[in-house]
PDB file with one MODEL, atoms N, CA, C and O in Angstrom:
MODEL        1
ATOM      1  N   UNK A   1     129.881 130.881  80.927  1.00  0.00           N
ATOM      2  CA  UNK A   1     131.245 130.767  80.439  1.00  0.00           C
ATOM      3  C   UNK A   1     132.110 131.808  81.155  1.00  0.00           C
ATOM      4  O   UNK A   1     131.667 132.934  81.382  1.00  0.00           O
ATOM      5  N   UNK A   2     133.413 131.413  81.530  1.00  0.00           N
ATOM      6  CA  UNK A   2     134.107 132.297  82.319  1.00  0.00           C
ATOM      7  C   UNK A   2     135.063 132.992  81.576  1.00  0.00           C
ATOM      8  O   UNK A   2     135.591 132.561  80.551  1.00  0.00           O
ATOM      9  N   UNK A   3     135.323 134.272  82.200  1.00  0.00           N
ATOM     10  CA  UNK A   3     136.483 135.370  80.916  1.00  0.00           C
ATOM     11  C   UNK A   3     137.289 134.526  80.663  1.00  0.00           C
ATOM     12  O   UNK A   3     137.708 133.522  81.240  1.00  0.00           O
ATOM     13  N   UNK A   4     137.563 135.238  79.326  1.00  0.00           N
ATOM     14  CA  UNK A   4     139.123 134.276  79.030  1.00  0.00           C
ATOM     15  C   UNK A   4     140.293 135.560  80.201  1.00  0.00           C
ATOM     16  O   UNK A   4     141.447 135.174  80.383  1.00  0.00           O
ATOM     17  N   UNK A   5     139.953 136.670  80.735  1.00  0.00           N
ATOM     18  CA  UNK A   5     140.777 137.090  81.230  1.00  0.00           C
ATOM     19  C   UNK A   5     141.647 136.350  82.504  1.00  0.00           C
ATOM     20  O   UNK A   5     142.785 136.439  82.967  1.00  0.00           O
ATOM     21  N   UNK A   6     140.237 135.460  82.820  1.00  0.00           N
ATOM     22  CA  UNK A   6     140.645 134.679  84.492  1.00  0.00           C
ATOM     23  C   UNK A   6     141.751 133.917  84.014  1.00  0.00           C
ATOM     24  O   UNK A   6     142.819 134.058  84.610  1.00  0.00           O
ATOM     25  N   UNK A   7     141.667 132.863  82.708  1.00  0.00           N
ATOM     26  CA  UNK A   7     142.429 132.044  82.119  1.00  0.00           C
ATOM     27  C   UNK A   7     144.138 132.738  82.419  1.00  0.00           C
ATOM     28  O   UNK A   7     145.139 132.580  83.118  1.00  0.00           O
ATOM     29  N   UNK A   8     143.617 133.509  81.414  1.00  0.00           N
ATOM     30  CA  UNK A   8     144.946 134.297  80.812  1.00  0.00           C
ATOM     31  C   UNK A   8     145.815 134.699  81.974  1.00  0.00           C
ATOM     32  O   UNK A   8     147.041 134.593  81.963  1.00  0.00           O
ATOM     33  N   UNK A   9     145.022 135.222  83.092  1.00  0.00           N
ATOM     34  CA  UNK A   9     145.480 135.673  83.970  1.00  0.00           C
ATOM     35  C   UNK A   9     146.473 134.649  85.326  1.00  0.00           C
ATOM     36  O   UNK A   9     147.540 134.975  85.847  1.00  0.00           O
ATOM     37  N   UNK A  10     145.427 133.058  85.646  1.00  0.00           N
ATOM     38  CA  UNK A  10     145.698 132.163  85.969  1.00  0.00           C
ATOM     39  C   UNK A  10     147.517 131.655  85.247  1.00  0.00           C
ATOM     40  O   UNK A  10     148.539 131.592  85.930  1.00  0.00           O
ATOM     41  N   UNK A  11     147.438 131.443  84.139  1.00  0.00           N
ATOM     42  CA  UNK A  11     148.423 130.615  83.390  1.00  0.00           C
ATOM     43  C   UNK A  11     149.637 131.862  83.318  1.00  0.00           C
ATOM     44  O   UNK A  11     150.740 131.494  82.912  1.00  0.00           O
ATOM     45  N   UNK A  12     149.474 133.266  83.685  1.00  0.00           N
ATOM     46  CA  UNK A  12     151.057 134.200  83.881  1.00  0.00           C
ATOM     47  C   UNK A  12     151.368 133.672  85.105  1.00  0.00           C
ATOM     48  O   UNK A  12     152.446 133.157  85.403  1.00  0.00           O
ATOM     49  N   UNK A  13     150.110 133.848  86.034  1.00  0.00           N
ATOM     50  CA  UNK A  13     150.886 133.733  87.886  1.00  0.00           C
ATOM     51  C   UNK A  13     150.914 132.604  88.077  1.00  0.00           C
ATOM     52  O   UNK A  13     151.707 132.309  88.971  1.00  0.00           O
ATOM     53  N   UNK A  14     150.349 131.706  87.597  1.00  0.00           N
ATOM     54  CA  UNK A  14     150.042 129.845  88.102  1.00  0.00           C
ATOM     55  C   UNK A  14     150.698 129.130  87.461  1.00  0.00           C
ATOM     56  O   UNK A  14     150.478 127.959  87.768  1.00  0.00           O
ATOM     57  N   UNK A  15     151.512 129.258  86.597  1.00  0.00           N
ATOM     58  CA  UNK A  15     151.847 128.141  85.145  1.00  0.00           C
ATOM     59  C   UNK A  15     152.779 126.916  85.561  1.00  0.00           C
ATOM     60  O   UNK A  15     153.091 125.899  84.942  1.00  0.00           O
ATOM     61  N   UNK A  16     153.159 127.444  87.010  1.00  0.00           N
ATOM     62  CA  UNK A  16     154.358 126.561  87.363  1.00  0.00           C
ATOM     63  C   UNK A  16     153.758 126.185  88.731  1.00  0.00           C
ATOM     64  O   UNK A  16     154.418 126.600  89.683  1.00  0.00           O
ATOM     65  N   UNK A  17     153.033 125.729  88.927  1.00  0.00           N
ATOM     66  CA  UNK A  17     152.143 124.972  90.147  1.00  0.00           C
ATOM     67  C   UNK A  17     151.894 123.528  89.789  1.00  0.00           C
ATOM     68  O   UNK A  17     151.525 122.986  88.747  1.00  0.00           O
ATOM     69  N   UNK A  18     152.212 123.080  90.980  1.00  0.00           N
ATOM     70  CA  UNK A  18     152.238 121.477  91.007  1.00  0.00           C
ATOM     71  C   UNK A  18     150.806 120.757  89.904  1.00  0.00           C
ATOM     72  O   UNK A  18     150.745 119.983  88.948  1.00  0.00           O
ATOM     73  N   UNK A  19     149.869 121.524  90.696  1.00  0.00           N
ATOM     74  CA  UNK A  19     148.736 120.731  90.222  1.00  0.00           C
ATOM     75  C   UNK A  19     148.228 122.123  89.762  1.00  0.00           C
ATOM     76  O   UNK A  19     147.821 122.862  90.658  1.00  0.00           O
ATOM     77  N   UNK A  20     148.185 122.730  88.068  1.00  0.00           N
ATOM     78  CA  UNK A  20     147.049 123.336  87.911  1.00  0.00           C
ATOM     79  C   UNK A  20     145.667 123.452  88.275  1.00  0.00           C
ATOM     80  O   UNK A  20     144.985 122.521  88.704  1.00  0.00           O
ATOM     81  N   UNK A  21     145.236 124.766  88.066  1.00  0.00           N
ATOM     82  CA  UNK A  21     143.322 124.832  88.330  1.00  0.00           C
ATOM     83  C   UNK A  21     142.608 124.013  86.961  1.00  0.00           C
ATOM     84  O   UNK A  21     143.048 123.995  85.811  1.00  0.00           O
ATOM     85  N   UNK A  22     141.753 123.558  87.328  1.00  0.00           N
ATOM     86  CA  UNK A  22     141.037 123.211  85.939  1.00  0.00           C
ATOM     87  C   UNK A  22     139.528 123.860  85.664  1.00  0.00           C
ATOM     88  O   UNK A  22     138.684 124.364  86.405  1.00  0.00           O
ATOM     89  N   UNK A  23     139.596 123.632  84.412  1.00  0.00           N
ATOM     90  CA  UNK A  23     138.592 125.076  83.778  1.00  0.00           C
ATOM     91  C   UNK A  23     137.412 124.740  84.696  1.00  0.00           C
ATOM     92  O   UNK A  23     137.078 125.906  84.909  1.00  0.00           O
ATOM     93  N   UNK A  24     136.513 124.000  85.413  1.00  0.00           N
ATOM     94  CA  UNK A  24     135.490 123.881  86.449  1.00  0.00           C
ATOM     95  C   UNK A  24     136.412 125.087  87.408  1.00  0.00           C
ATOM     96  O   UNK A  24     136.557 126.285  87.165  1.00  0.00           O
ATOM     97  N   UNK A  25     136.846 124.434  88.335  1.00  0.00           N
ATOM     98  CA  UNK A  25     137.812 125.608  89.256  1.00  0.00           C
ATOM     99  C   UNK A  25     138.230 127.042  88.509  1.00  0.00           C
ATOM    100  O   UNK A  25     138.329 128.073  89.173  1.00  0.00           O
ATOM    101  N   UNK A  26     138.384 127.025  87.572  1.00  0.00           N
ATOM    102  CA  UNK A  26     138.766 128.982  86.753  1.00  0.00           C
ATOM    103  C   UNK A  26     137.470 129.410  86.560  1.00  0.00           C
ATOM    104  O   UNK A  26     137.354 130.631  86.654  1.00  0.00           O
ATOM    105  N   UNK A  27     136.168 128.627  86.251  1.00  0.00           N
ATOM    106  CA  UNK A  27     134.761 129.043  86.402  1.00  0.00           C
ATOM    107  C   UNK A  27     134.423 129.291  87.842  1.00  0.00           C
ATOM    108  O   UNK A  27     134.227 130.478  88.103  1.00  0.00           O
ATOM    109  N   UNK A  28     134.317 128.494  88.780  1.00  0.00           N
ATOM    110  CA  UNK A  28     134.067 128.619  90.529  1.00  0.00           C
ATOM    111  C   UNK A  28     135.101 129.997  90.462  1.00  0.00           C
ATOM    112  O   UNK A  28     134.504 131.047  90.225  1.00  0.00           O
ATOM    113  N   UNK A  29     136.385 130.085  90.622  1.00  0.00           N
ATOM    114  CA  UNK A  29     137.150 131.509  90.789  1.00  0.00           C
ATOM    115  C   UNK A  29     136.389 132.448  90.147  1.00  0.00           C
ATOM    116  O   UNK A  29     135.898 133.311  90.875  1.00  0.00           O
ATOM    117  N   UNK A  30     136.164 132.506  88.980  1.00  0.00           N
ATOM    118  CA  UNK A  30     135.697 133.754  88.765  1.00  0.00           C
ATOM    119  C   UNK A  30     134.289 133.933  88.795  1.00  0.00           C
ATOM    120  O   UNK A  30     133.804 134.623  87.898  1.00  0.00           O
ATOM    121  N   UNK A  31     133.327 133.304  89.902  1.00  0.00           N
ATOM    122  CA  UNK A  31     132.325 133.788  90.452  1.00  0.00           C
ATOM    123  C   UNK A  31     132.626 134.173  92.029  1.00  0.00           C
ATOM    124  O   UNK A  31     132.075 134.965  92.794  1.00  0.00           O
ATOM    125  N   UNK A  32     133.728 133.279  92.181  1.00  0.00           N
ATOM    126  CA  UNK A  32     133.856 133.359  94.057  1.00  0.00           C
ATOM    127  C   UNK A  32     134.511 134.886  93.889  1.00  0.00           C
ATOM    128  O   UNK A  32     134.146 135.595  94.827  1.00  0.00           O
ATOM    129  N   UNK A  33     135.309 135.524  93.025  1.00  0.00           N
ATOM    130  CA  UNK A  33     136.183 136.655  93.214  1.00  0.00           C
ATOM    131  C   UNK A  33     135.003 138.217  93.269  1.00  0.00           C
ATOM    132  O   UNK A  33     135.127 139.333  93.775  1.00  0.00           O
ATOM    133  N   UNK A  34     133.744 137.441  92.351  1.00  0.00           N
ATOM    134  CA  UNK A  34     132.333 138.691  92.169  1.00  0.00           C
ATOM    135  C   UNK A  34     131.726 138.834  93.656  1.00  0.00           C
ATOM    136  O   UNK A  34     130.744 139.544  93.874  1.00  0.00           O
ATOM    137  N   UNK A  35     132.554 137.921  94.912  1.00  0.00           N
ATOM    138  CA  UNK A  35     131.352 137.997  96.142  1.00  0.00           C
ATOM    139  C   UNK A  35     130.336 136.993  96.011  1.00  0.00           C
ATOM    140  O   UNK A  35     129.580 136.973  96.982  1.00  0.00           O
ATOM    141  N   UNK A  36     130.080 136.149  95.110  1.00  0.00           N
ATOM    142  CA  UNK A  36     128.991 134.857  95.275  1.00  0.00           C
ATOM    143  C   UNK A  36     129.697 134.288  96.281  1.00  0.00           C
ATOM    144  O   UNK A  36     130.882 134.221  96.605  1.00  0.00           O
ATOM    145  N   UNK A  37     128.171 133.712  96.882  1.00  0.00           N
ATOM    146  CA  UNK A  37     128.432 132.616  98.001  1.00  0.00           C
ATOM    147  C   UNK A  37     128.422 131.312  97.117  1.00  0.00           C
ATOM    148  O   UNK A  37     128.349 131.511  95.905  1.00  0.00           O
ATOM    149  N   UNK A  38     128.499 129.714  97.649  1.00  0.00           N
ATOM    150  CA  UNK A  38     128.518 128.384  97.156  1.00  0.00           C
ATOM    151  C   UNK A  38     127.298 128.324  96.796  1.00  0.00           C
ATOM    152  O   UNK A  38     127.398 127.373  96.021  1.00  0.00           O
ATOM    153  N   UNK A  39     125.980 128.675  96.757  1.00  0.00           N
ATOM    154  CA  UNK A  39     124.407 128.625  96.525  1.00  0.00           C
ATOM    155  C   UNK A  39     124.835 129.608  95.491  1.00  0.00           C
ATOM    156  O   UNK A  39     124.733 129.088  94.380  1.00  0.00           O
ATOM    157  N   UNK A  40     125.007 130.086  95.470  1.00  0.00           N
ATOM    158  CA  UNK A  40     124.733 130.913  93.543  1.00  0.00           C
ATOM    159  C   UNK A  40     125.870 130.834  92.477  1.00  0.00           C
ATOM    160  O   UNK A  40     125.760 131.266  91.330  1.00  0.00           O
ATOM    161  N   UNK A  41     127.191 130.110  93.099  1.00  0.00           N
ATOM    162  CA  UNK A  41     128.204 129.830  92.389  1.00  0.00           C
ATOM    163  C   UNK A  41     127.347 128.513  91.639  1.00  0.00           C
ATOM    164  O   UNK A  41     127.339 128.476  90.409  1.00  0.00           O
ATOM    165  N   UNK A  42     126.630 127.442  92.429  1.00  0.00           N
ATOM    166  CA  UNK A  42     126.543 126.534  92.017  1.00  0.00           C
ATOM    167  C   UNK A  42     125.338 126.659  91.052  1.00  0.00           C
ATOM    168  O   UNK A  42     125.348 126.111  89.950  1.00  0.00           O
ATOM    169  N   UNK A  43     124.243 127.439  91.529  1.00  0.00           N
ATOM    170  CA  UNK A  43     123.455 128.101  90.536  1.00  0.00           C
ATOM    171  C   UNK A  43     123.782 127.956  89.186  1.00  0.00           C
ATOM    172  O   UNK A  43     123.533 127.082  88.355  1.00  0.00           O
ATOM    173  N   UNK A  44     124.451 129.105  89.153  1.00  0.00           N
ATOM    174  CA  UNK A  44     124.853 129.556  88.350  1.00  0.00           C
ATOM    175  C   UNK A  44     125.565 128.587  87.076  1.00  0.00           C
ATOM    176  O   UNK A  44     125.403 128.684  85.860  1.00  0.00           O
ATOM    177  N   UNK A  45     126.309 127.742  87.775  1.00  0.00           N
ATOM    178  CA  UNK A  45     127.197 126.769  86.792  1.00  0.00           C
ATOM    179  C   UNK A  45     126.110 125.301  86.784  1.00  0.00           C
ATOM    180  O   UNK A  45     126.293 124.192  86.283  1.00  0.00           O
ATOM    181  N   UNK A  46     124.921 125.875  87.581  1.00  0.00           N
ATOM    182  CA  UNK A  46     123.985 124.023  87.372  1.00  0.00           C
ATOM    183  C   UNK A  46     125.012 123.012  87.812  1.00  0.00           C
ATOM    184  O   UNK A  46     125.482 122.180  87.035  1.00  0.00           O
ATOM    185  N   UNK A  47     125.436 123.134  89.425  1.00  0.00           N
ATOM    186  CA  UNK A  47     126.256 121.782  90.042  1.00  0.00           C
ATOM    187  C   UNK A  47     125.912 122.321  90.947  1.00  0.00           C
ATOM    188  O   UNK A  47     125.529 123.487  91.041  1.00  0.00           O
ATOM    189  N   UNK A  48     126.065 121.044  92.212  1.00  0.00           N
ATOM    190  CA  UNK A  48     125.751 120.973  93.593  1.00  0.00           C
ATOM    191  C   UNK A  48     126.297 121.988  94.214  1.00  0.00           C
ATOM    192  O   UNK A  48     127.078 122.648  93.528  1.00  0.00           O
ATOM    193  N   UNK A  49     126.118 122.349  95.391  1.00  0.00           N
ATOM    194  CA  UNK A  49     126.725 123.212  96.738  1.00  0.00           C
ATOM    195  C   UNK A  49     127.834 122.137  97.160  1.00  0.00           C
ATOM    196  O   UNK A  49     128.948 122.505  97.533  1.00  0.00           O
ATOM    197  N   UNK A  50     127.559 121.118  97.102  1.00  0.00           N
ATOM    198  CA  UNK A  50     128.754 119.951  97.301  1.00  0.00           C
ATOM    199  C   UNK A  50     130.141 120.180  96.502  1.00  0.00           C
ATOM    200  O   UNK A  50     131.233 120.126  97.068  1.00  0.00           O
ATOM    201  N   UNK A  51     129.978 120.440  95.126  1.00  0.00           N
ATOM    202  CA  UNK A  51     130.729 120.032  94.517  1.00  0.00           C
ATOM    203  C   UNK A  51     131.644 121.457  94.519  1.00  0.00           C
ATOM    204  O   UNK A  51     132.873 121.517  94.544  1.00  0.00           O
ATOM    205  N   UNK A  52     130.555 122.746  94.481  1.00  0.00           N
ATOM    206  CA  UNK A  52     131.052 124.035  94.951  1.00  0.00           C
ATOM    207  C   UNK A  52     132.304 124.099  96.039  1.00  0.00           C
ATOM    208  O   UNK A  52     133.285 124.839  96.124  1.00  0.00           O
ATOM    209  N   UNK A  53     131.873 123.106  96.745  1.00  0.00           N
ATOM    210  CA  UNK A  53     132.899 123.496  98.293  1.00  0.00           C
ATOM    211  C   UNK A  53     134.122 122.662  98.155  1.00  0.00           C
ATOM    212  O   UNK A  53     135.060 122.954  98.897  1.00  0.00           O
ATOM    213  N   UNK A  54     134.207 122.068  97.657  1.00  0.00           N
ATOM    214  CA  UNK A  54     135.206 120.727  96.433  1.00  0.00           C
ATOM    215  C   UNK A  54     135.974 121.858  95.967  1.00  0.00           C
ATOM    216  O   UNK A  54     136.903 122.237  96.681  1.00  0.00           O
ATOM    217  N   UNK A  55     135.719 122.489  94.823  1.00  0.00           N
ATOM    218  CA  UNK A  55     136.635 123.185  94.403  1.00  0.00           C
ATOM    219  C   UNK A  55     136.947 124.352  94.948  1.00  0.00           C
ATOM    220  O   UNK A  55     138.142 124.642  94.889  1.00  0.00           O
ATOM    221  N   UNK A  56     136.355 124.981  95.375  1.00  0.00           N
ATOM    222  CA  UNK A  56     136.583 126.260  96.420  1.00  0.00           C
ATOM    223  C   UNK A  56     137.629 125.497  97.409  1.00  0.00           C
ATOM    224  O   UNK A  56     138.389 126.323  97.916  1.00  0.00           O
ATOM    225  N   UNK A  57     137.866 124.293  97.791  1.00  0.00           N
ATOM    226  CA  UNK A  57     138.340 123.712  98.601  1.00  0.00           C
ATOM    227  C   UNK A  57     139.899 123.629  97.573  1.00  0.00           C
ATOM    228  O   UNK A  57     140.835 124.258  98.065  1.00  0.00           O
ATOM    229  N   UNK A  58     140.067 123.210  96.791  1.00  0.00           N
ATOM    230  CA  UNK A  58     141.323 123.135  95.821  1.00  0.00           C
ATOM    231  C   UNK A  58     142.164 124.251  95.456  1.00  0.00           C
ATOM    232  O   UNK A  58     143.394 124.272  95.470  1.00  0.00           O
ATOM    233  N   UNK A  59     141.188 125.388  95.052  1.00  0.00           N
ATOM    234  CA  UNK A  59     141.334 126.299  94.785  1.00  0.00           C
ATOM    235  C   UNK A  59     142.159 127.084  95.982  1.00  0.00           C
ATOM    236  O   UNK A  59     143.108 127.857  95.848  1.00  0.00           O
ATOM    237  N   UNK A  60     141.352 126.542  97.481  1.00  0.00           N
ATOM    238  CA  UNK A  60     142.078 127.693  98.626  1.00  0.00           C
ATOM    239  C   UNK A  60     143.701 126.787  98.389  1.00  0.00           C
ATOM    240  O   UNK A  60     144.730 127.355  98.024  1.00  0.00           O
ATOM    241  N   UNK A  61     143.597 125.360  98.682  1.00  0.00           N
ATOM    242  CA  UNK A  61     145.157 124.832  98.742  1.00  0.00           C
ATOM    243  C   UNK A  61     146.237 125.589  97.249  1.00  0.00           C
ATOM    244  O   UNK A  61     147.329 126.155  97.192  1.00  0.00           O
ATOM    245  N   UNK A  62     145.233 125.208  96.289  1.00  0.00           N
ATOM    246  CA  UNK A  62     145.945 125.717  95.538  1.00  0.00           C
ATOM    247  C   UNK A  62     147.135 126.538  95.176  1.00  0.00           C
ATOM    248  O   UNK A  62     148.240 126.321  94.678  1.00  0.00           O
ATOM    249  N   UNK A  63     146.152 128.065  95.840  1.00  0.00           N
ATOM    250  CA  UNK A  63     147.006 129.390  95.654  1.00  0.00           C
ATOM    251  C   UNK A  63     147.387 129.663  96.981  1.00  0.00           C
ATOM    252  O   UNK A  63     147.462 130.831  97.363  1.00  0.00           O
ATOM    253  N   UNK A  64     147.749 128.285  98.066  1.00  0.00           N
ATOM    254  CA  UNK A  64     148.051 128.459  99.120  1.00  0.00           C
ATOM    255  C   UNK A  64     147.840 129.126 100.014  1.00  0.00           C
ATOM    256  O   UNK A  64     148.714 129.082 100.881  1.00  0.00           O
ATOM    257  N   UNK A  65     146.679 130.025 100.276  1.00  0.00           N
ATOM    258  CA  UNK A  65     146.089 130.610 100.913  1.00  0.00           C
ATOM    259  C   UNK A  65     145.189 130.212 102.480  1.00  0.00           C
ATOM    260  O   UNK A  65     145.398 129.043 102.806  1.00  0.00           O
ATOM    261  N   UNK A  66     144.638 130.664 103.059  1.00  0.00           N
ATOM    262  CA  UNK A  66     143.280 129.806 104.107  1.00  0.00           C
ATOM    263  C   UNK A  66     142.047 129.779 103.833  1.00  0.00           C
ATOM    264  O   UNK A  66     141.323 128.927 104.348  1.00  0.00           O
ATOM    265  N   UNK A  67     141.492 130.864 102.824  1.00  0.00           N
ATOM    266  CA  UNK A  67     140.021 130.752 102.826  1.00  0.00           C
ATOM    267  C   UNK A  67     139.950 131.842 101.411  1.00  0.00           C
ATOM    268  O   UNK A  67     140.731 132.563 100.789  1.00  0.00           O
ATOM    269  N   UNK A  68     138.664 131.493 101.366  1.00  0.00           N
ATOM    270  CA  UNK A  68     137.959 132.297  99.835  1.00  0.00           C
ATOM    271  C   UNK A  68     138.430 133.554  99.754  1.00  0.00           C
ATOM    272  O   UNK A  68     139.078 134.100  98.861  1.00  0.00           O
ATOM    273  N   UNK A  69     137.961 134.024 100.968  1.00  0.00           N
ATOM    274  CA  UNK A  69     138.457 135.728 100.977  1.00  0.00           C
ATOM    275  C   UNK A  69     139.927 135.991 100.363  1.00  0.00           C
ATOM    276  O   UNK A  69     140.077 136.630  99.321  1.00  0.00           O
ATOM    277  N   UNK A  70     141.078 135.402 101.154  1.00  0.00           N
ATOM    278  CA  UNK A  70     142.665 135.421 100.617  1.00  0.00           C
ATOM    279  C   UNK A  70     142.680 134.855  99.316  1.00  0.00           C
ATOM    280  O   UNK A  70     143.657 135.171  98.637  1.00  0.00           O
ATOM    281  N   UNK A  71     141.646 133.920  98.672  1.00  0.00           N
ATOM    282  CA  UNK A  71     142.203 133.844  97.491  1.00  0.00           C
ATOM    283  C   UNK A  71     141.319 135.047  96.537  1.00  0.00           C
ATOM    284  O   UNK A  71     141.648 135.089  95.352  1.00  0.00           O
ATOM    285  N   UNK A  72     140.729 135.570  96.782  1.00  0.00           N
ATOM    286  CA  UNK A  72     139.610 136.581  95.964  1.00  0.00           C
ATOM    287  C   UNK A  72     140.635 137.903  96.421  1.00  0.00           C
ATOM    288  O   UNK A  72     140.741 138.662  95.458  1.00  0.00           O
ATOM    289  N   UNK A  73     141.401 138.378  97.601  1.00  0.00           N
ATOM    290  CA  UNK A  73     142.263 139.253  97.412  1.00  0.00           C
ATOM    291  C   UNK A  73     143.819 138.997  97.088  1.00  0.00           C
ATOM    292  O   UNK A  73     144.614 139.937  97.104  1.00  0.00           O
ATOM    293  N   UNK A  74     144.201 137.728  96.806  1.00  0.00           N
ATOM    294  CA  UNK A  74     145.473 137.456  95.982  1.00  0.00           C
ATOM    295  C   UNK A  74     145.080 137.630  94.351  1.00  0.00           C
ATOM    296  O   UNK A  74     145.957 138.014  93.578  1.00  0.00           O
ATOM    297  N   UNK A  75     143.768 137.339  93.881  1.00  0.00           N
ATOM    298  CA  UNK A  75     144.041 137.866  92.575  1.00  0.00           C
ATOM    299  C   UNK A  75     143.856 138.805  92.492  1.00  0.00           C
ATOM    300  O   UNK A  75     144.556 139.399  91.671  1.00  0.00           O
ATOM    301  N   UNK A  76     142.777 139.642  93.276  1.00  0.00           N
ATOM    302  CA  UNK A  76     142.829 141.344  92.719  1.00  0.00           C
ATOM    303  C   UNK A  76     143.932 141.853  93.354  1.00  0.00           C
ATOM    304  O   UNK A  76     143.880 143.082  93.380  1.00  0.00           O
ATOM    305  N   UNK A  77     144.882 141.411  93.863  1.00  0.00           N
ATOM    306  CA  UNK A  77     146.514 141.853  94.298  1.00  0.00           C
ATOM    307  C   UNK A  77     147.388 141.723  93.195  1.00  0.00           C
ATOM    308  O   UNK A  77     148.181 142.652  93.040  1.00  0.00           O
ATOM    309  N   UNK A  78     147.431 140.639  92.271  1.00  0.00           N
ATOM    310  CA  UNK A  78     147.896 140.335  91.650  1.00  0.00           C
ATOM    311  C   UNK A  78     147.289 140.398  90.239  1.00  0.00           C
ATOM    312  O   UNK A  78     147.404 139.586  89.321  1.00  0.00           O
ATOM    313  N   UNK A  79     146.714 141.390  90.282  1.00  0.00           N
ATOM    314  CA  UNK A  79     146.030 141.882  88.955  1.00  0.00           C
ATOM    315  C   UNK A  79     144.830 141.538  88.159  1.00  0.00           C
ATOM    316  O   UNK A  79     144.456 142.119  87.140  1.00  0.00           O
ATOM    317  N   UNK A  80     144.072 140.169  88.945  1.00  0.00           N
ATOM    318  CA  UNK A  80     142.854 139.638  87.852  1.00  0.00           C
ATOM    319  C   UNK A  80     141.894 140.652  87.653  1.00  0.00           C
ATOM    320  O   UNK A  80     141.414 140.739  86.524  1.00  0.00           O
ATOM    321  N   UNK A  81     141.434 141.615  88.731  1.00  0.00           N
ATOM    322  CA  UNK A  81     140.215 142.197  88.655  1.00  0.00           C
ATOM    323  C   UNK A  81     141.290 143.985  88.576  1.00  0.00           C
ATOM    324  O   UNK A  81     142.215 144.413  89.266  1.00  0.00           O
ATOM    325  N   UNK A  82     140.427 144.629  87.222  1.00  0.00           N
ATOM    326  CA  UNK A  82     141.045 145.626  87.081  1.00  0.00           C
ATOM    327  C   UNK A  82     139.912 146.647  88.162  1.00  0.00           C
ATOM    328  O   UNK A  82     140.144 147.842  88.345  1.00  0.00           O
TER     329      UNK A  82
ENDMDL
END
């Protein structure tokens, strides 16, 4: 189960984005932001490496970024990780 902080945190900076994250994607974020790779994100949540790169894939358009890294340092920029 993922913090409710990621939530909380998602819905101040995100609330007004075309297409919200959905709670699968706020779970993938807040393992991709700990440094997991797609093999232990998916582990971890019991789903494919496929489906891992799916939302890691949404997630980068999302917060408009290019890759995992920019979105794992736009939230600890923007406050998710104290």
């Amino acid at each position: 189960q993922h913090d409710p902080k990621v939530k909380e945190w998602f819905t101040v900076n995100y609330a007004g984005i075309k297409n919200p994250i959905t709670a699968r994607e706020l779970e993938v974020l807040a393992l991709l932001v700990t440094g997991k790779n797609n093999y232990e994100i998916a582990k971890d949540l019991y789903i494919s490496v496929h489906t891992v790169k799916s939302h890691v894939s949404s997630i980068i358009e999302k917060f408009g970024v290019q890759d995992r890294v920019q979105v794992a340092v736009k939230a600890i920029k923007e406050g998710y990780i104290e």
